[in-house]
Wavefront OBJ file of the C-alpha trace (Angstrom):
o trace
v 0.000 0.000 0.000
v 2.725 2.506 0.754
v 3.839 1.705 -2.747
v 0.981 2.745 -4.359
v 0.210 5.719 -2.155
v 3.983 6.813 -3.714
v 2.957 6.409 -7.125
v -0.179 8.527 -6.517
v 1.834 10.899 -4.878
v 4.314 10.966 -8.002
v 1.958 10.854 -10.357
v 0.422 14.136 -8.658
v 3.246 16.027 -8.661
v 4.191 15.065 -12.189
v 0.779 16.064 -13.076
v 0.936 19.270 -11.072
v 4.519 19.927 -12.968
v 2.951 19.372 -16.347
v 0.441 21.769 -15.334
v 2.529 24.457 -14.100
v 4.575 24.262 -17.112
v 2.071 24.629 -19.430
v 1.294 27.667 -17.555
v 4.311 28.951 -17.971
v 4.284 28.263 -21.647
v 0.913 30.234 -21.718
v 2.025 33.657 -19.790
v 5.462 33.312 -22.199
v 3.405 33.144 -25.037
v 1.786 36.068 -23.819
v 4.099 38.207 -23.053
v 5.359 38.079 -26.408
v 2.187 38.973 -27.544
v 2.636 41.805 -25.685
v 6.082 42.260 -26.683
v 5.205 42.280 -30.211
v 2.133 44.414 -29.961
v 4.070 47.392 -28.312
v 6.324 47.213 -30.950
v 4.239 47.345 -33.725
v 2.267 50.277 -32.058
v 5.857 52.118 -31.784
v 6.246 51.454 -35.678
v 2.727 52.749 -35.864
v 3.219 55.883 -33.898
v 6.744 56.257 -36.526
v 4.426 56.303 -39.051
v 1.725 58.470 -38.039
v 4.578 61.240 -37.135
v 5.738 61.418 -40.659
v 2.246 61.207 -42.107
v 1.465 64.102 -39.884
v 4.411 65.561 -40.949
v 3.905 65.176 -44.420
v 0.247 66.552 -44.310
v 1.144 69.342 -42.901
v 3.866 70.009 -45.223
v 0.839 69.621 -48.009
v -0.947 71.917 -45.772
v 1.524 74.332 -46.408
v 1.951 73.951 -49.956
v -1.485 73.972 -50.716
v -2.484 77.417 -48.498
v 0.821 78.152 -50.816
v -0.889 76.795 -53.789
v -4.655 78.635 -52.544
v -2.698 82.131 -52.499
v -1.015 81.994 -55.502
v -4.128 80.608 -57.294
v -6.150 83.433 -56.274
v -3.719 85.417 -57.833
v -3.395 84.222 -60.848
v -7.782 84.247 -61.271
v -7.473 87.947 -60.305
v -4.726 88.530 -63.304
v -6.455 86.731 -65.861
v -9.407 88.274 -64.865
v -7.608 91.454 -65.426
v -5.699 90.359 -68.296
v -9.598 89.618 -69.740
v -10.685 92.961 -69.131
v -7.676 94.272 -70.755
v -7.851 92.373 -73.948
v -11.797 93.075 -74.539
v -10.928 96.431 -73.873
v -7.857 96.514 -76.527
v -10.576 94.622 -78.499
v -13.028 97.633 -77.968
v -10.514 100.244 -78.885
v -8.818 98.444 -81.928
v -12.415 98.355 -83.907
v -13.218 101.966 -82.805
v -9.443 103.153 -84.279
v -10.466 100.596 -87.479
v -13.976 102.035 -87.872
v -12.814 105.580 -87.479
v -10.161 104.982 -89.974
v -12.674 103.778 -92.308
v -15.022 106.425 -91.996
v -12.757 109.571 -92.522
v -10.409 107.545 -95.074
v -13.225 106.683 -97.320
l 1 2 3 4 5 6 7 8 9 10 11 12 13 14 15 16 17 18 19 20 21 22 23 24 25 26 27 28 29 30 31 32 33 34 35 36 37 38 39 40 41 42 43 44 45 46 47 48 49 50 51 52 53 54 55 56 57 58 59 60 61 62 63 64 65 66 67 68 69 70 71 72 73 74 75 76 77 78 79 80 81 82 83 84 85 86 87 88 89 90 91 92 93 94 95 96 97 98 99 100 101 102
C-alpha cells in the first residue's frame, strides 16, 4: 500500500509539474504577444509622425498653392478685361479709320 500511495503521490506532482509548465508556456506566449504588440504600435506611432508631418507640409503647400491661385484668377481676370478692352478700342481706331479715309 505505501507503494501505491507513492505512485499517486508521483503521479500528482508530475501532473501538477505538467500543469505548471504549461502555464508557464501560456504567460510566455503572452508576453510576447505583448512584446510584439508594443512594438508594432511604436512602428505605428513612426508612421503616423511622418504622415502628420507630411500633411502638414501639403498643408503648407497647398495654403501656398490657394494664395497663388487666387492670384493668378485675379490677373487673368484682369488680363480679360484688358484684352476686350484693346478689343473695344482696336475696332473703334479701325472704324474711325474707315469712316474719314473713305
Amino acid at each position: 500500500e505505501a507503494v501505491v500511495s507513492t505512485q499517486s503521490t508521483g503521479d500528482a506532482a508530475l501532473s501538477f509539474n505538467d500543469k505548471v509548465s504549461h502555464s508557464n508556456r501560456g504567460i510566455d506566449r503572452m508576453l510576447d504577444t505583448g512584446a510584439q504588440a508594443l512594438k508594432q504600435l511604436r512602428e505605428q506611432r513612426g508612421t503616423l509622425k511622418a504622415i502628420k508631418n507630411r500633411m502638414a507640409g501639403i498643408a503648407n503647400t497647398l495654403g501656398l498653392s490657394t494664395t497663388v491661385m487666387k492670384l493668378v484668377e485675379r490677373r487673368s481676370a484682369h488680363d480679360q478685361y484688358l484684352f476686350y478692352i484693346g478689343c473695344c478700342v482696336t475696332l473703334l481706331i479701325m472704324f474711325l479709320l474707315l469712316y474719314y479715309v473713305l
